[in-house]
C-alpha positions as a Markdown table, in Angstrom:
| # | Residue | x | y | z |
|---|---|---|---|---|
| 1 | Unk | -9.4 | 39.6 | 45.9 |
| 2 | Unk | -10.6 | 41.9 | 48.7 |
| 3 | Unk | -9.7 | 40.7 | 52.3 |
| 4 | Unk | -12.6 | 39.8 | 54.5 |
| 5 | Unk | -12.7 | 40.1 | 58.0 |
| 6 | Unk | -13.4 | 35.9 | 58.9 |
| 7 | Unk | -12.6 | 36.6 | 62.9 |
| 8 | Unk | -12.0 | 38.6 | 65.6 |
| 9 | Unk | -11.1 | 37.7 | 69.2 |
| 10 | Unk | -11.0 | 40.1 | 71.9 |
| 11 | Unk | -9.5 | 40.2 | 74.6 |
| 12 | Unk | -10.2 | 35.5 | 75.6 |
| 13 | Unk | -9.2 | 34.5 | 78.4 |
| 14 | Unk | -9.5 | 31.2 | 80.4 |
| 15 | Unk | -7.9 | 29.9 | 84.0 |
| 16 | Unk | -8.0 | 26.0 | 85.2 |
| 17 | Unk | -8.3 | 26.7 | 89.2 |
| 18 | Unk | -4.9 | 29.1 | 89.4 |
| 19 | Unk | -3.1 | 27.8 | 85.7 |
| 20 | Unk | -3.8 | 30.9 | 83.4 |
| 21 | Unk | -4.6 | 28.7 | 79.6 |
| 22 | Unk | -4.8 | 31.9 | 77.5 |
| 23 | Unk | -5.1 | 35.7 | 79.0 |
| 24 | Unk | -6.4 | 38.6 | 77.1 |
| 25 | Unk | -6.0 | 37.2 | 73.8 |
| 26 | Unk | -6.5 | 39.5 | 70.7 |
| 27 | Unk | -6.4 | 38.6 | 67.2 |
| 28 | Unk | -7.9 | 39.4 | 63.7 |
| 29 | Unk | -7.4 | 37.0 | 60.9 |
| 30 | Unk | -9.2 | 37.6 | 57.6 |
| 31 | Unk | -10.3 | 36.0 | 54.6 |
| 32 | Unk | -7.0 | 33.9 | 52.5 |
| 33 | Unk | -4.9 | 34.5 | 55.6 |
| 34 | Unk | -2.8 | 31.1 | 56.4 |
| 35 | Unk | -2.6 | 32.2 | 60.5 |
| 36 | Unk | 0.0 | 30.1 | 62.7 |
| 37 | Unk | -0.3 | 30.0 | 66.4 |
| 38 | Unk | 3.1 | 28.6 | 67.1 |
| 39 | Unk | 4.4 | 27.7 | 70.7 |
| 40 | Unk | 6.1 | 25.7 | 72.8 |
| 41 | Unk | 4.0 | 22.6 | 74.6 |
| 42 | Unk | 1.4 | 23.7 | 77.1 |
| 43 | Unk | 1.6 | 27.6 | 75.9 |
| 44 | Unk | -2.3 | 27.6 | 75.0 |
| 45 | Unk | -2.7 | 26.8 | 71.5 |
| 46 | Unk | -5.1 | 23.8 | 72.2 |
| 47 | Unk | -7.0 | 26.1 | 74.4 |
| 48 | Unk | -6.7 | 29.2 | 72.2 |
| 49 | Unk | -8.3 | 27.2 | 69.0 |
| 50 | Unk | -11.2 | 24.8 | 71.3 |
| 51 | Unk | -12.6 | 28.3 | 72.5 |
| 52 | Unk | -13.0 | 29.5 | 69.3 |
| 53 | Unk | -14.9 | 26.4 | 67.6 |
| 54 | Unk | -17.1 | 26.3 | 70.8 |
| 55 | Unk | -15.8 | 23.1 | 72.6 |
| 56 | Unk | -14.8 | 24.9 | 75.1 |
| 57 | Unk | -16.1 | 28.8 | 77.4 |
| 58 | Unk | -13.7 | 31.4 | 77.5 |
| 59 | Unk | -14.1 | 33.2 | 81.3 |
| 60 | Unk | -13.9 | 36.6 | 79.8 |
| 61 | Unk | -13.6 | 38.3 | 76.1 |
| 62 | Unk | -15.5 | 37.5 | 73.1 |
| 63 | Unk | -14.9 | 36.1 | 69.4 |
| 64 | Unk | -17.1 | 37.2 | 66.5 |
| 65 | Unk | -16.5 | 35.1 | 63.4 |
| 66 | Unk | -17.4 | 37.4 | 60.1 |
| 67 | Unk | -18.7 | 40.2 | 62.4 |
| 68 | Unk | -21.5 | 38.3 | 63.4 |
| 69 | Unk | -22.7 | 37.4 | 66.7 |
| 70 | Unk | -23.3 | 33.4 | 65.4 |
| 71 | Unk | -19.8 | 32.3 | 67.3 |
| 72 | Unk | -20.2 | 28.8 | 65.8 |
| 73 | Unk | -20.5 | 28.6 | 62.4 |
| 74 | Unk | -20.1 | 24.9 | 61.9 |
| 75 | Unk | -21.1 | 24.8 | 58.3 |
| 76 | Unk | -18.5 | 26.8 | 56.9 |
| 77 | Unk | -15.4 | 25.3 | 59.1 |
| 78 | Unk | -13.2 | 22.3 | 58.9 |
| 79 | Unk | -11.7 | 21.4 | 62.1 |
| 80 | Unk | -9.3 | 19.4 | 63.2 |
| 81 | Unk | -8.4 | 19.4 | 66.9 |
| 82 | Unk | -7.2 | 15.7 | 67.3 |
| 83 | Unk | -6.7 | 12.4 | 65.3 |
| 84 | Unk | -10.5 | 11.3 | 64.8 |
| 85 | Unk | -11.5 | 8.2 | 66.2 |
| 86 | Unk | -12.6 | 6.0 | 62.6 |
| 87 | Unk | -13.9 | 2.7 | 63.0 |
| 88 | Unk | -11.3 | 0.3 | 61.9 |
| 89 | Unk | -12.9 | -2.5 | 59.9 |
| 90 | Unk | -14.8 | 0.0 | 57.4 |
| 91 | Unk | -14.3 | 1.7 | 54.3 |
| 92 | Unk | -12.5 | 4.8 | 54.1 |
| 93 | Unk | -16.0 | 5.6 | 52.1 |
| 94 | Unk | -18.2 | 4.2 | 54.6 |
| 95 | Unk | -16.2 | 6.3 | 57.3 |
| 96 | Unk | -16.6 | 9.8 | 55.2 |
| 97 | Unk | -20.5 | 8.8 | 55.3 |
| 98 | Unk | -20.6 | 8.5 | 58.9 |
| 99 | Unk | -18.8 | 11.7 | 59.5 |
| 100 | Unk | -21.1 | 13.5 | 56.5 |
| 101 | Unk | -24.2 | 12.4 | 58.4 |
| 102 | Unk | -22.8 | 14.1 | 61.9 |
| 103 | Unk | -22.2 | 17.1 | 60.3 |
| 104 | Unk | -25.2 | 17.1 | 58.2 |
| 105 | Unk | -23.9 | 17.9 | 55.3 |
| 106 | Unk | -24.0 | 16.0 | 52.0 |
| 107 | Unk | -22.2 | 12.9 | 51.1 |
| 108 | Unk | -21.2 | 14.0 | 47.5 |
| 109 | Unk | -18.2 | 15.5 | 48.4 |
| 110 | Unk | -16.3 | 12.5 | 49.8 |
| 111 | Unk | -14.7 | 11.7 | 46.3 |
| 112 | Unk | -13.4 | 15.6 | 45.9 |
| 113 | Unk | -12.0 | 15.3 | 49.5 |
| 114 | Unk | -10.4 | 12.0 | 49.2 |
| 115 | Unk | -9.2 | 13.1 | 46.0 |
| 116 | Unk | -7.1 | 16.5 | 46.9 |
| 117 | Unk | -5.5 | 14.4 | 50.0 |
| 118 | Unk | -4.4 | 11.1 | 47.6 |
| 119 | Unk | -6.6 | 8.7 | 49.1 |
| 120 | Unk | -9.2 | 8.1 | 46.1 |
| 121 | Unk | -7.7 | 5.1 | 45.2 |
| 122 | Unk | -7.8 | 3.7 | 48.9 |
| 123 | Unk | -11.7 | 4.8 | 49.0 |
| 124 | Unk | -12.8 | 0.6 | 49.2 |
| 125 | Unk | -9.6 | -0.2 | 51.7 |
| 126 | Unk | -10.3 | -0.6 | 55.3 |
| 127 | Unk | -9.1 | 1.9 | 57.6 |
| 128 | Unk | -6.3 | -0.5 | 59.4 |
| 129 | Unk | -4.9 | -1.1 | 56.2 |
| 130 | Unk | -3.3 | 2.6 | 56.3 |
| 131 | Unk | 0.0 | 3.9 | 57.2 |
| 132 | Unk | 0.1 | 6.6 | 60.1 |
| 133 | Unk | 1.1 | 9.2 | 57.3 |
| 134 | Unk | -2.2 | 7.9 | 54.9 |
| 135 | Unk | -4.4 | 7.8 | 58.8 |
| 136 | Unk | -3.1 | 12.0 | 59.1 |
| 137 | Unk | -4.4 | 12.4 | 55.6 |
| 138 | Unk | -7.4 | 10.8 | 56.1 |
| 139 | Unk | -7.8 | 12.9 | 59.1 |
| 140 | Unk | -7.8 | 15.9 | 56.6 |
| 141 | Unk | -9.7 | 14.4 | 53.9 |
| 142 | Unk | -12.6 | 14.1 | 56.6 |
| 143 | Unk | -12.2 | 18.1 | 57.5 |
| 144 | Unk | -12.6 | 18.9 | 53.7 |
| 145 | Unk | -16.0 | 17.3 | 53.7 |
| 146 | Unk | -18.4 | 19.7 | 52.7 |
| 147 | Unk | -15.7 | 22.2 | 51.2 |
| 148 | Unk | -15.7 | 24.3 | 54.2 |
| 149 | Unk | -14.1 | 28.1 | 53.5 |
| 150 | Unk | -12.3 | 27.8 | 57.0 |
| 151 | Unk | -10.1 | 24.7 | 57.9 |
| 152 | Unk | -8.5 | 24.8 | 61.9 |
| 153 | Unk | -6.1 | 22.2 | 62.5 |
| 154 | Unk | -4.1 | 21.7 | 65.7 |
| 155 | Unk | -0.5 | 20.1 | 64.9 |
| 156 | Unk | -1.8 | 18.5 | 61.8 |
| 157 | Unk | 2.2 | 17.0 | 60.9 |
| 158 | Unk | 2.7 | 15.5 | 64.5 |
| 159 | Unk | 4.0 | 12.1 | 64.5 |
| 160 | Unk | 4.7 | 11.9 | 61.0 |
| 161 | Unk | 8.0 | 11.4 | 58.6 |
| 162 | Unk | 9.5 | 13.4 | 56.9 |
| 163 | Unk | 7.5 | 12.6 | 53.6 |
| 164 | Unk | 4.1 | 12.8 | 55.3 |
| 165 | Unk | 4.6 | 16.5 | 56.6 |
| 166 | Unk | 6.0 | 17.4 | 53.4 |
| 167 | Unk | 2.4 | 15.8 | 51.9 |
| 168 | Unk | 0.1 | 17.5 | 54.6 |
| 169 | Unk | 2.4 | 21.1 | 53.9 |
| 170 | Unk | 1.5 | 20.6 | 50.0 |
| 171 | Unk | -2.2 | 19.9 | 50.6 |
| 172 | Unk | -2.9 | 22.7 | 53.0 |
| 173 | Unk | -0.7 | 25.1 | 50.6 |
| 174 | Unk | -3.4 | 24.0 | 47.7 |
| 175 | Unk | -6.2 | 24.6 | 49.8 |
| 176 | Unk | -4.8 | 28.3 | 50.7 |
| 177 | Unk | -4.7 | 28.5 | 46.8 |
| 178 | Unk | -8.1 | 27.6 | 46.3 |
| 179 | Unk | -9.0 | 30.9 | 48.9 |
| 180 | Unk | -9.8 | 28.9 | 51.7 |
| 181 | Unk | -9.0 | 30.9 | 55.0 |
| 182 | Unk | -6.4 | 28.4 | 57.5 |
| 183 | Unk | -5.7 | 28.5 | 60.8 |
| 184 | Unk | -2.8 | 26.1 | 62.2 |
| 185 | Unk | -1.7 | 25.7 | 65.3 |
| 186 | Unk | 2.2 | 24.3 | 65.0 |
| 187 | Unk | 5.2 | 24.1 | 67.2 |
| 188 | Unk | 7.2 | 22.9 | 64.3 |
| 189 | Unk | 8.9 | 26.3 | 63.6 |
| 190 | Unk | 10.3 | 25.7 | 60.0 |
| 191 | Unk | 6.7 | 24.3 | 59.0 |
| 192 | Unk | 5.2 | 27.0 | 59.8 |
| 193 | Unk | 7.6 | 29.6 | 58.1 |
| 194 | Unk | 7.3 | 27.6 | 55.2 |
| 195 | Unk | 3.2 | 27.9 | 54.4 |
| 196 | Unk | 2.4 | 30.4 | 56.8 |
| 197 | Unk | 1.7 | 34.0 | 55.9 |
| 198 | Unk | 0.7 | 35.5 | 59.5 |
| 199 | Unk | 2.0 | 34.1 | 63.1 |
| 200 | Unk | 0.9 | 34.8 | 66.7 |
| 201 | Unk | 3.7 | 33.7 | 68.9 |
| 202 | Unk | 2.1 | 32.2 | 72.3 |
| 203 | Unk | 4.2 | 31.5 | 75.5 |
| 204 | Unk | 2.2 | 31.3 | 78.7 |
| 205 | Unk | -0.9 | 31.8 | 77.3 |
| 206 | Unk | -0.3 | 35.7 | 76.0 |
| 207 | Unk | 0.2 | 36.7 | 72.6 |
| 208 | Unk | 4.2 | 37.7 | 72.7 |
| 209 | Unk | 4.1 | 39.1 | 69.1 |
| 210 | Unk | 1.3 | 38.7 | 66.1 |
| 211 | Unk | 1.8 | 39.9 | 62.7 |
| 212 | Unk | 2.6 | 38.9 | 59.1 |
| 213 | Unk | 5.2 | 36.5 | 59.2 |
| 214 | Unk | 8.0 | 38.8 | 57.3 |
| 215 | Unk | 7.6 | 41.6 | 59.8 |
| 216 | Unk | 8.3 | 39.3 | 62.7 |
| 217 | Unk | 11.6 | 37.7 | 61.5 |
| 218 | Unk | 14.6 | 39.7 | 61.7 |
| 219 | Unk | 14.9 | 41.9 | 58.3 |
| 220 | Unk | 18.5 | 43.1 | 58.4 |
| 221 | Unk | 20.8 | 40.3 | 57.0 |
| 222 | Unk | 23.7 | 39.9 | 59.6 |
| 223 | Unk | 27.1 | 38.5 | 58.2 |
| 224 | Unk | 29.5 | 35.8 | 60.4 |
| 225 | Unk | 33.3 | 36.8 | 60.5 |
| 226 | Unk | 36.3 | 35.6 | 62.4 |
| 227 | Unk | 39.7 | 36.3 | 62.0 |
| 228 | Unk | 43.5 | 35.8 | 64.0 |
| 229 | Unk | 42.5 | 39.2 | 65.2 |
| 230 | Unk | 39.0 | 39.4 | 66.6 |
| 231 | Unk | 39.3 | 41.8 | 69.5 |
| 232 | Unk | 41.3 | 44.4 | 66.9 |
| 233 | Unk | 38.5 | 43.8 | 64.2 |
| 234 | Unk | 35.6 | 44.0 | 66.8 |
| 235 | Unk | 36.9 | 47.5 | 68.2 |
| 236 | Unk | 37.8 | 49.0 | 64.8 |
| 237 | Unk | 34.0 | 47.8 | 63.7 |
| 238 | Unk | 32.2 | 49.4 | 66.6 |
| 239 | Unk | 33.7 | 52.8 | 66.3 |
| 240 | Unk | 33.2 | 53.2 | 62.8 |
| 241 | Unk | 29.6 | 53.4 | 63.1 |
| 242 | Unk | 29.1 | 52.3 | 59.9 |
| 243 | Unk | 26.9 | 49.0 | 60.9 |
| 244 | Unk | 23.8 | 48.3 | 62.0 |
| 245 | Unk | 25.1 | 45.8 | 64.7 |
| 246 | Unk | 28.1 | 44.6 | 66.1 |
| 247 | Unk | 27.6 | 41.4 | 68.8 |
| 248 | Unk | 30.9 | 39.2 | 69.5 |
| 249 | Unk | 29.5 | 36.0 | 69.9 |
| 250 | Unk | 32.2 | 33.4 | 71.1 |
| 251 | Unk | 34.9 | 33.1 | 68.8 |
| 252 | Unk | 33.4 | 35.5 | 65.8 |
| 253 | Unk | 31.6 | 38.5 | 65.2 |
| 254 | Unk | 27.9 | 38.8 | 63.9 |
| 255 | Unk | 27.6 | 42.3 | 61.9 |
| 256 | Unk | 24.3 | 42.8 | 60.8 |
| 257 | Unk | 24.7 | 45.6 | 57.4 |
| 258 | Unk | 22.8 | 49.2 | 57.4 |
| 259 | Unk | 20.5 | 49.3 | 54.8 |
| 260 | Unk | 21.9 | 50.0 | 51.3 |
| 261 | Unk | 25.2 | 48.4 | 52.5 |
| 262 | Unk | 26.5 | 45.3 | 50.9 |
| 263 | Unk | 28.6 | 42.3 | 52.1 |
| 264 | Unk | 31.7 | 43.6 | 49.6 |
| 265 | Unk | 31.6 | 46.8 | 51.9 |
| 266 | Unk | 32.3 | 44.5 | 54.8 |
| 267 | Unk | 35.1 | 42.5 | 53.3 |
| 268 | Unk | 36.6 | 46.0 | 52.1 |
| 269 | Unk | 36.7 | 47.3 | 55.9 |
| 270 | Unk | 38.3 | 44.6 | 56.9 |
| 271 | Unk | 40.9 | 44.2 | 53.9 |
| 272 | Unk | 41.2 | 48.5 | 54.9 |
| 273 | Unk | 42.6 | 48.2 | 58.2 |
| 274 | Unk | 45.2 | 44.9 | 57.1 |
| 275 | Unk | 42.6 | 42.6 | 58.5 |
| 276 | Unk | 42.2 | 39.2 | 56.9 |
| 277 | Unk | 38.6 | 37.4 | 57.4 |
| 278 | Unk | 39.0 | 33.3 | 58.4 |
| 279 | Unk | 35.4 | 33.2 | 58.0 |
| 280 | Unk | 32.8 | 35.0 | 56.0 |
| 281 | Unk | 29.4 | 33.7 | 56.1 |
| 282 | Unk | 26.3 | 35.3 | 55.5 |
| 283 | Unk | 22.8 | 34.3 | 57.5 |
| 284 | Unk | 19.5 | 35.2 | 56.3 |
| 285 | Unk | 16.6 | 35.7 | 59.4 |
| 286 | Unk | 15.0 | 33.0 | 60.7 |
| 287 | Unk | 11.2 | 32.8 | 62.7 |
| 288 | Unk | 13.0 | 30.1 | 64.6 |
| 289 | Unk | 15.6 | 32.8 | 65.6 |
| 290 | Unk | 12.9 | 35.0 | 66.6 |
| 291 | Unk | 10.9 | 32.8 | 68.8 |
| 292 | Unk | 13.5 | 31.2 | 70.8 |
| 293 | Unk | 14.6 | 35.2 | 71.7 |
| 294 | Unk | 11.1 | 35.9 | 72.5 |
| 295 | Unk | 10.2 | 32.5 | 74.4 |
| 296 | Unk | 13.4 | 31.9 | 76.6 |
């Protein structure tokens, strides 16, 4: 399926007196993309994501959503910003159908939406009769009304166990499936590596990196090792040039391979030069890695 181009922000920014929210923010996200804005508390997410539904005027820059100059196009997005208030003694249908009627859109959707977030069977139970993990889902199941192409949701798994995030990961991973476009704003750094396929990293309100999510975590695969003779192996592995990286990092040595080299190679240098290895472990790149490098 051909990517579209569903929105482009140039160059946002936004101050509170002298506290800088978001500065000079650019960003294109199209059409299937699952975007994460990931950062630490406070880094402009919040900000970042009310500008672009509207809530909110951006001092400077502009957004266009689909290349059009309609900035707001609230019939084709799902958002979810923070836990909706619900009224607590009515249905979960009854609650649907007042949140159909201020969006204007039609009420025959609320059995698909409470379907594809597990709740169908709860439609008749009053809202207070639902967990906090059930409430998030409900939260969701109130975003899909309408079947919008776009869903925005701000920490979607916050507060929840272990179970719940794995249930709101699943749901938004089926929606991404079904080509809707998703934009999630996380500081959960393994949830977002897990169903993500772009990232902007935010700290301070700037962009520190943007990209699809493979480019931005750390391709060369580095390899842990430790032996009785660490400052021998460290100098013998730095002058034969024949790795990528050498760091000594406390008591071991991270080597991260050349391409086309292989672990074995490693083990054979070592083995070369009467060297035995303690510890040989190899460590795949992590986006939590590569954010806590860019954000400290």
């Amino acid at each position: 399926m051909e990517k579209v181009e569903v929105l482009n922000v140039k160059g946002i920014c936004k101050h509170y007196g002298n506290t800088r929210a978001v500065e000079n923010i650019l960003l294109t996200i199209n059409s299937g993309n699952i975007y994460g804005i990931l950062g630490p508390n406070g880094s402009g997410k919040t900000t970042l994501l009310s500008i672009i539904l509207g809530v909110i005027k951006a001092d400077k820059g502009s957004y266009d959503w689909y290349n059009s100059e309609k900035n707001n196009p609230t019939e084709n997005i799902g958002a979810l910003l923070e836990t909706p208030n619900f009224y607590s003694y009515l249905s979960l249908e009854k609650n649907l159908e007042i949140v159909a009627r201020i969006k204007n859109i039609e009420t025959d959707t609320i059995d698909a939406a409470l379907e594809k977030t597990g709740l169908l069977e709860r439609k008749y139970s009053k809202y207070f009769t639902l967990s906090l993990g059930m409430k998030q889902r409900f939260a969701l199941a109130s975003v899909l009304l309408g079947n919008p192409e776009i869903l925005i949701l701000d920490e979607p798994t916050n507060g929840l166990d272990p179970q719940g995030i794995a249930d709101v990961r699943a749901m938004i991973v089926e929606e991404a499936k079904r080509g809707k476009t998703i934009i999630l704003a996380s500081h959960i750094l393994s949830e977002v590596q897990k169903i993500c396929t772009h990232v902007a990293i935010l700290k301070n309100g700037k962009i520190l990196k943007s990209g699809e999510i493979g480019s931005l975590i750390k391709s060369e695969k580095s390899i842990i090792i430790s032996s009785d003779e660490n400052k021998k192996l460290f100098g013998l592995l730095v002058r034969s040039g024949l790795f990528e990286k050498v760091e000594s990092i406390k008591n071991e040595i991270s080597v991260s391979l050349k391409k086309g080299s292989t672990a074995k190679e490693l083990n054979e240098f070592a083995f070369k030069h009467n060297i035995i290895l303690t510890k040989f472990e190899k460590q795949e790149g992590s986006l939590e890695t590569e954010f806590l490098k860019m954000v400290k």
